[in-house]
N, C-alpha and C positions, 0 to 999 in steps of 0.2 A: 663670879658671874651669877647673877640673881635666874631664877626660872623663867621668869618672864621674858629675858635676853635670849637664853636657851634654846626657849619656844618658837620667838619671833626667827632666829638665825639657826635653825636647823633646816628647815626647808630651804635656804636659801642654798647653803654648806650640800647640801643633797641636789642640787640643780648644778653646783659646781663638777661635784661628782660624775653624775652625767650625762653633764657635757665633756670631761675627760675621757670619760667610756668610750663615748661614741668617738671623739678624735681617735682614741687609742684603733678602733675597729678602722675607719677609715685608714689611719696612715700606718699602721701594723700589718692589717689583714686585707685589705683592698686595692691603695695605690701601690704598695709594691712590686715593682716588675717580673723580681724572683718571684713571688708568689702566683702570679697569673701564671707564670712558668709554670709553676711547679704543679699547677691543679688542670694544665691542660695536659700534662704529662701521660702518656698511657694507666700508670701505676699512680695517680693523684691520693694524696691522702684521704681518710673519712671527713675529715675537717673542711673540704673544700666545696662542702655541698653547701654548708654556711654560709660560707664566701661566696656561693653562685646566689643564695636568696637573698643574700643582704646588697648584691649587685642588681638582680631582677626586682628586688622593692628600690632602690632609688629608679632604677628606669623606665618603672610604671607608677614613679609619683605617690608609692603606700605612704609612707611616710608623711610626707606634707597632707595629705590626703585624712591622713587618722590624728596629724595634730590640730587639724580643724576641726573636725570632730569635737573631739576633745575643749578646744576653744570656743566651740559655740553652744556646747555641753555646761563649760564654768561658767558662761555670761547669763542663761537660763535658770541654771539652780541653783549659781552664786554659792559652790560650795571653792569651801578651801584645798580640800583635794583634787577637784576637778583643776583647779587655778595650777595647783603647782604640777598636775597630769599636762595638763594642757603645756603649761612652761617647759616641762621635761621632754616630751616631744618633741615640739617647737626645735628644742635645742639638738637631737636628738637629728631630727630632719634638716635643716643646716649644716650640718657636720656630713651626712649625707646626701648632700647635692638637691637636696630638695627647698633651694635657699626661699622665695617666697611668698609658698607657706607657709616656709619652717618659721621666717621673722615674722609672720603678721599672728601666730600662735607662741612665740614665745614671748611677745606684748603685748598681746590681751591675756596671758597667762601671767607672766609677769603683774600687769597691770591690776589684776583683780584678787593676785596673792598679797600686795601692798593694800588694795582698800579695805581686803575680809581684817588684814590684821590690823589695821586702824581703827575699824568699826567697833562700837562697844567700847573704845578706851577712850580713858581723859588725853590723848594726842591732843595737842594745842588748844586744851580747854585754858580756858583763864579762870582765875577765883573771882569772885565778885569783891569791888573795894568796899569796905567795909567805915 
């Protein structure tokens, strides 16, 4: 696989990623029943103060809230990192009950990680016939 493959498919491989994350936090540490047990328990673990911010940000909307952000952030300064910030949230908030915001920042995230990496390249240039 050449660099340039590399380049273009590591952000993408990285939004995979974090969207695995965030499922994992969701359906690991959030919906489970045993778990809301276990953290209203008298003796709840330290671990489940996590679980109450990461409850109290989908139910005030943080989430979707800071992938816009971030979304109107990459369509402004048209960076690459902001593109794929913005898509990782997005995703990020989606997984988190935040659906959308989460999908209207993980498409203009998305969106704008496909044109920066198009831009600048012979992508469907032709050669001149000769």
């Amino acid at each position: 696989m050449s660099a340039r493959w590399l380049r273009t498919l590591t952000p993408w491989l990285l939004l995979v990623l974090v969207g695995l994350a965030a499922a994992g936090l969701r359906y690991g540490l959030i919906e489970p029943p045993a778990m809301a047990q276990l953290c209203t328990a008298a003796q709840a673990p330290a671990w489940c103060a996590l679980r109450q911010a990461l409850v109290l940000g989908f139910l005030h909307d943080v989430y979707g809230v800071i992938a816009l952000v971030a979304a109107v952030l990459a369509l402004l300064r048209r960076s690459r990192a902001l593109a794929w910030l913005a898509a990782a949230l997005g995703a990020v908030a989606l997984q988190l009950y935040n659906y959308e915001p989460g999908a209207l920042a993980l498409l203009v995230g998305c969106l704008r990680l496909v044109h920066s990496q198009g831009t600048g390249s012979n992508v469907g240039a032709t050669t001149p016939a000769r």
